[in-house]
C-alpha positions in Angstrom: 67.0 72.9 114.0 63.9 72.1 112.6 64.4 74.1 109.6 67.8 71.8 109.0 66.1 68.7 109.9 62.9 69.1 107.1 65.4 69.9 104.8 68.1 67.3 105.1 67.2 65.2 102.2 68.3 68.1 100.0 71.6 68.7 102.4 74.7 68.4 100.9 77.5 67.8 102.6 80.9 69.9 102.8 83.7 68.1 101.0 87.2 69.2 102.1 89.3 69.7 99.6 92.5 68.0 98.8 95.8 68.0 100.4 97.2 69.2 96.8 94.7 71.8 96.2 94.9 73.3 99.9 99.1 73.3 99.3 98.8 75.3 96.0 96.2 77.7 97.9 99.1 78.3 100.0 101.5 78.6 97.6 99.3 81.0 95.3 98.9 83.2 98.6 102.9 83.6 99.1 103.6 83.9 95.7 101.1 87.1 95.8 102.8 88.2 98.9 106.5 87.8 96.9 104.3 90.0 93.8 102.8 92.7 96.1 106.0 93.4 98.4 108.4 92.8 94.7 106.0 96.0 93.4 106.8 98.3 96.6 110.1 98.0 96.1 110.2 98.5 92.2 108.3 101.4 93.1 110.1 102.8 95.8 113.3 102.6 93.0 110.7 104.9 91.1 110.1 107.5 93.4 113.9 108.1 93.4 113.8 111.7 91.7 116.9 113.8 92.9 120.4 112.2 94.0 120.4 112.4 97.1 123.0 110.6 99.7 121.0 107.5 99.9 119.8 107.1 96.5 122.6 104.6 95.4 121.8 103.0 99.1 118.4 102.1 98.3 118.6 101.6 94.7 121.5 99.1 94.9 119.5 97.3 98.2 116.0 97.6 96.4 117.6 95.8 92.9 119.5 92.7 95.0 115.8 92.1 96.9 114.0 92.3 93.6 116.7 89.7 92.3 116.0 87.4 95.3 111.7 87.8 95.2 112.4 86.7 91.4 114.2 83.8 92.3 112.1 83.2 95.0 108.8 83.2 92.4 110.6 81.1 90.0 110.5 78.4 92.8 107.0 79.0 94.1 106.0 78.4 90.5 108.2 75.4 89.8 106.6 73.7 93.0 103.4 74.7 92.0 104.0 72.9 88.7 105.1 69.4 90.4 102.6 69.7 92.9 99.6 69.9 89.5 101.8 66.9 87.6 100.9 64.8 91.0 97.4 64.5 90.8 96.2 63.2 87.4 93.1 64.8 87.3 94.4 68.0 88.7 96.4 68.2 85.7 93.9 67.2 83.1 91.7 69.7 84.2 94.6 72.2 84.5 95.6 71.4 80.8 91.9 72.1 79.5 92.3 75.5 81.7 95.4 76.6 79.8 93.7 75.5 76.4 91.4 78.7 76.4 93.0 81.6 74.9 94.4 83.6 76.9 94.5 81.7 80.2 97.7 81.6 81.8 99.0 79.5 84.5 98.4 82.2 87.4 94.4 82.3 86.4 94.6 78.1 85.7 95.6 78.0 89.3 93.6 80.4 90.9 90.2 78.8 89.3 91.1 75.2 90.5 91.8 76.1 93.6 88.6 78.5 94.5 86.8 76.0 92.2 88.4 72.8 94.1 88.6 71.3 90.5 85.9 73.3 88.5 83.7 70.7 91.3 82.1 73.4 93.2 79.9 74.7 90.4 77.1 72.2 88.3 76.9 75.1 85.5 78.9 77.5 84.0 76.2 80.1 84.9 77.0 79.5 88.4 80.5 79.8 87.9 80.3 83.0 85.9 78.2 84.1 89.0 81.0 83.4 91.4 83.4 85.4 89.0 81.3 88.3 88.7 81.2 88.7 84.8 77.6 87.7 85.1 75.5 90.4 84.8 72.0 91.1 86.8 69.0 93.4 85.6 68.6 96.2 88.2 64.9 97.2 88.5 62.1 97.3 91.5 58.5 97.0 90.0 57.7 98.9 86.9 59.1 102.1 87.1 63.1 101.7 88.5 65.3 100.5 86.0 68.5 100.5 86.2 72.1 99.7 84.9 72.7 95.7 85.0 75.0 95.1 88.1 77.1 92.3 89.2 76.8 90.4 92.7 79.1 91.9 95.4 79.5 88.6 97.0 81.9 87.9 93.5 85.1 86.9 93.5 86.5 90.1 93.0 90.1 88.8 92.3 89.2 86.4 90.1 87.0 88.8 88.1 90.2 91.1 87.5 92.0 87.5 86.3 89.5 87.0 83.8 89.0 90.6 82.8 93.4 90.6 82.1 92.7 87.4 80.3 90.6 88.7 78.0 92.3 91.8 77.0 95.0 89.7 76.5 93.4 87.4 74.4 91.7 90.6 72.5 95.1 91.7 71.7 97.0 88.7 70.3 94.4 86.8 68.7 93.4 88.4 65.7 89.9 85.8 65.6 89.3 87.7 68.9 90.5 90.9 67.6 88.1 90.8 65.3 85.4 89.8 67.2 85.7 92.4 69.8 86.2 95.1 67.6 82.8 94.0 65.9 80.7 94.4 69.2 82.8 97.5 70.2 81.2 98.6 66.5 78.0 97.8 67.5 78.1 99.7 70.7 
């Protein structure tokens, strides 16, 4: 208590964030449930070696479902859509998001809503802290050093985002192309 009430000049307060970005968290979290339980069954189709008497069964039952998760993620994303184009400054800062090479709308989404708005972060070092694509020199004294490391308190999902992002940008954009087959040169 007195610790907290030295420091309470430099205290800053929690700000909840808003009603549209805490609906598109929840949205972003079914639509990854409706992903994850699509994949089982697209898998489960997979593991379908030898006809057997309920192959048809569960192939024919595992297609329609797919059909209907599809459907079902075409709506989540519509919503998510309408739900951005409400907020003005949501959707500016949504439209600079989708600007960068390679960001899609799934990443766009993600970052403004763990970011509340790209608000939660003063510098981009901060965010690129939070995302885990910042690296951080291993050593103790003079004698240990080792590989850089990233902090384990990163966003681990949005890390992976990022990382797909970037491949993807690596492999359509020939500027990037370029580029990244220069540093892969390099070593």
């Amino acid at each position: 208590a007195q610790y907290a009430y030295r420091f309470k000049d430099k205290a800053k307060r929690f700000k909840m964030p808003s009603k549209i970005l805490l609906a598109l968290k929840d949205l972003e979290a079914y639509r990854e449930r409706m992903v994850k339980v699509k994949g089982m069954l697209q898998k489960a189709i997979g593991e379908l070696f030898e006809e057997k008497l309920t192959t048809g069964f569960i192939q024919d039952s595992s297609k329609a479902m797919i059909k209907e998760f599809d459907k079902t993620i075409a709506i989540i994303e519509e919503k998510v859509m309408t739900l951005m184009n409400e907020d003005e400054e949501l959707k500016r800062v949504y439209n600079l998001a989708i600007s960068v090479k390679g960001i899609g709308m799934q990443t766009a989404v993600f970052m403004l809503i763990h970011t509340h708005g790209f608000t939660t972060f003063t510098t981009s070092r901060q965010f690129a802290c939070y995302c885990g694509i910042a690296p951080f020199e291993h050593t103790s004294g003079t004698s240990v050093r080792g590989n850089t490391r990233v902090s384990h308190l990163a966003n681990k999902k949005l890390k992976s985002l990022l990382h797909m992002c970037a491949r993807s940008a690596v492999r359509y954009e020939p500027e990037l192309k370029a580029y990244y087959e220069r540093k892969v040169a390099d070593g």
